[in-house]
N, C-alpha and C positions, 0 to 999 in steps of 0.2 A: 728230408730236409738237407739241403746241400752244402759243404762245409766252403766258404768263401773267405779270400784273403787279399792283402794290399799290402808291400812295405812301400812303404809310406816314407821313407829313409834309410841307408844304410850308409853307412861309415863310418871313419873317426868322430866327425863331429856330430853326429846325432843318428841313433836308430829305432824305428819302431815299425811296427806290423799290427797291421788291422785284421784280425779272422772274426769270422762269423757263422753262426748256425740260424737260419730263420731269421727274426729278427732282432735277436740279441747277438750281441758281439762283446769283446774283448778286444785291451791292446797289449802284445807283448813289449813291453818295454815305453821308456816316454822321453829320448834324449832330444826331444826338438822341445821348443817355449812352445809353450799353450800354445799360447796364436801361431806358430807357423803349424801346427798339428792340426788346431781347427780348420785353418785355411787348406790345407791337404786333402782333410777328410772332404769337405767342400768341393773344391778341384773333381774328386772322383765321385763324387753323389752319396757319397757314404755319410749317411747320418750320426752326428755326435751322441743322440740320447740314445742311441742304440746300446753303448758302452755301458758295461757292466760291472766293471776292474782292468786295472790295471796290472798284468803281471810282471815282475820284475824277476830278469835273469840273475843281474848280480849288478853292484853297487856304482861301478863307474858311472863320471857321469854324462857321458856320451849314451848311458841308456836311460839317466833319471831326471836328468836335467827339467823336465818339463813336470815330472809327477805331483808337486806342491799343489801347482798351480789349476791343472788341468781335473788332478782328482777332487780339490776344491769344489771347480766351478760346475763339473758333471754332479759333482758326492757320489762319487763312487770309491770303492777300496782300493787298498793294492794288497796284492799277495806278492810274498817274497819268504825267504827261509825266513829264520830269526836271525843269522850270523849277519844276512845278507841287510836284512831290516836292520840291527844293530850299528851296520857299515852305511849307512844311507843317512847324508849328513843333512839336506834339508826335506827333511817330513814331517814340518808343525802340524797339527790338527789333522794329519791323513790317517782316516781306520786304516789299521791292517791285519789283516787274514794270514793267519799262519799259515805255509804249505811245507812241507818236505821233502825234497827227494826220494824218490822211490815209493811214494803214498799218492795214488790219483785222487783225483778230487772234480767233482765239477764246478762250473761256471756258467752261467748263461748259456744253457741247454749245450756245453761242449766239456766232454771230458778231457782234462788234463792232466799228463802223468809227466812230473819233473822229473829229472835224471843227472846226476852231476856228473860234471865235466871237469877237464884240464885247463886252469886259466888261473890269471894272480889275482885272483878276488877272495874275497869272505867263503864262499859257499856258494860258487855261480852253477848254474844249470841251464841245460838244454831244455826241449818240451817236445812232448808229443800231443797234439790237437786232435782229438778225431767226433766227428758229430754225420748221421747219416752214413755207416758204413765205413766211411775213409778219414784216412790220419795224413796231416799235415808233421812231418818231422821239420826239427830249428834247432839249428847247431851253429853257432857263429861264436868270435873270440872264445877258438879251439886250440890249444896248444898241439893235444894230441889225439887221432882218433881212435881211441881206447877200446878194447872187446866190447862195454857196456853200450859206449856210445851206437857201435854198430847194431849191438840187439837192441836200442830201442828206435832206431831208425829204420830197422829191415823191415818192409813193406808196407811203407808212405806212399802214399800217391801222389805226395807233392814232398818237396826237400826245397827248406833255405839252407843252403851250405856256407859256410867261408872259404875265402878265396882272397886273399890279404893279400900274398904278396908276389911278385915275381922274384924267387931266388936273387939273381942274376943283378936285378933293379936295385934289390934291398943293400948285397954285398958293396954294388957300387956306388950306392948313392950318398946322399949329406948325413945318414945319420951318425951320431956320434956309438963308439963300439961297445958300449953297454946297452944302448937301444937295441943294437941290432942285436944281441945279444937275448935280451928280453924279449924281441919279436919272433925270433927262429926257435928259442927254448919250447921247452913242453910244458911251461904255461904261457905261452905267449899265443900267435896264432900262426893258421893254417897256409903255406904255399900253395900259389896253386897245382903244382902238382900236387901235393900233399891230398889238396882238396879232390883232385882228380880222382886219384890213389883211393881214398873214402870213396866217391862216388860209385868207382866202377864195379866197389862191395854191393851198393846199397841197388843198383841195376835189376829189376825185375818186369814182368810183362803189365804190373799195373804201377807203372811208374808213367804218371802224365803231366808232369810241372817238376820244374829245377829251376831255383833260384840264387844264382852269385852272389854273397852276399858281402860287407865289409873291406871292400875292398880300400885298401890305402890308394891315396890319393896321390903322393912322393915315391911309392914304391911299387906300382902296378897300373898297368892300362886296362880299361875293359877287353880292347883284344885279345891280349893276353890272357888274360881268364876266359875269357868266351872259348878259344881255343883248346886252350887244355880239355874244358869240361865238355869241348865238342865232337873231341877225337876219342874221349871218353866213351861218350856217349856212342859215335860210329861204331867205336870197336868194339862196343857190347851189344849191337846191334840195336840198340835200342830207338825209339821214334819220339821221348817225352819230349818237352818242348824246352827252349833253354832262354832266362832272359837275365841281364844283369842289371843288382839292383845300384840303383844313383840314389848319392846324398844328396841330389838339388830337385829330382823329382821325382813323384809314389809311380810304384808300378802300373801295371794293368791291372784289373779286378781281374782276380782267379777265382774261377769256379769249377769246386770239382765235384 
């Protein structure tokens, strides 16, 4: 059964990622409105009743914005910690399914194991996806990439990484210096070197998909990220494939 995936959005204003095992799937995250979500899955052929929950990293709402509505109209759950569900300001009528950090749990024939991270939320986490042999690791709005983050990342066959910001872009640009302050901290997110830095740990011979992920849109070009993570990539000799993801449209269908 082959584990397949879609971000469907990445950035500031909205992120989410479609995996799948057979014919159940999961969404990590749900920061786009119902309807541009539906409309997404649509675009790529990915059917919406496939969805089986919604999981949620952590409370911003760049990753919830759409969950009311979408978990509504599927009925399906969301899982999220408790701190994280506590933090999560509109969820009238949504079930929600406890998870916890560092307790796997399945979902729609894919095992997932949360992991906490560095970032200014309630109780935000990473995930590790794995169904059919192979793990999909998701690490995005990283402050820092922690010892934990590594072991539970080390030997994915696919990585969504963060890749926020260009050093250089962030220092020089409009933000006001408490932002940038918040975006460079170690709960903020990851540079792309930064993100590089992590990458060239997580390098192994079955690594077959990388995916850029959150990138700011004021403070970083895709080139710029594509680069870092490609010289990365060269000089660990590696051959995975590299694609970066956009807020305005879903990736390729990944199958791994």
């Amino acid at each position: 059964m082959p584990l397949t995936f879609c971000t469907l959005a990445s950035g500031s204003k909205g992120n989410c990622i479609y995996v799948s095992a057979g014919d159940q799937a999961v969404l990590i995250d749900c920061g786009l409105s119902a309807k541009q979500t539906l409309l997404r899955l649509e675009a790529k052929g990915l059917s919406p009743h496939s969805i089986k929950a919604i999981i949620i990293t952590h409370e911003h709402s760049d990753h919830v914005r759409g969950v009311r509505v979408l978990s509504k109209r599927l009925r399906i759950p969301a899982l999220a910690t408790g701190a994280t569900w506590a933090a999560t300001k509109d969820k009238d009528a949504v079930r929600h399914v406890p998870m916890s950090a560092g307790r796997a749990l399945e979902m729609a024939g894919i095992k997932v194991h949360p992991f906490s991270v560095s970032h200014d939320a309630a109780d935000p986490v990473g995930l590790v996806l794995t169904a059919g042999g192979v793990s999909l690791g998701v690490a995005t709005d990283l402050g820092a990439p922690t010892r934990l983050v590594r072991h539970h990342l080390a030997g994915c066959a696919a990585l969504v990484l963060e890749h926020n910001h260009d050093a250089t872009m962030l220092a020089e640009g409009s933000y006001p210096p408490w932002l940038k302050q918040r975006v460079r901290s170690a709960h903020g997110h990851l540079s792309n070197d930064q993100g590089a830095e992590l990458l060239a740990e997580l390098v192994h011979q079955g690594l077959k998909q990388v995916v850029l992920a959150h990138l700011s849109e004021q403070n970083n070009r895709p080139d710029l990220a594509r680069d870092a993570a490609q010289n990365c990539l060269s000089g660990c000799g590696s051959d995975a494939d590299l694609w970066v993801a956009s807020q305005e449209q879903p990736s390729d269908v990944f199958t791994l």
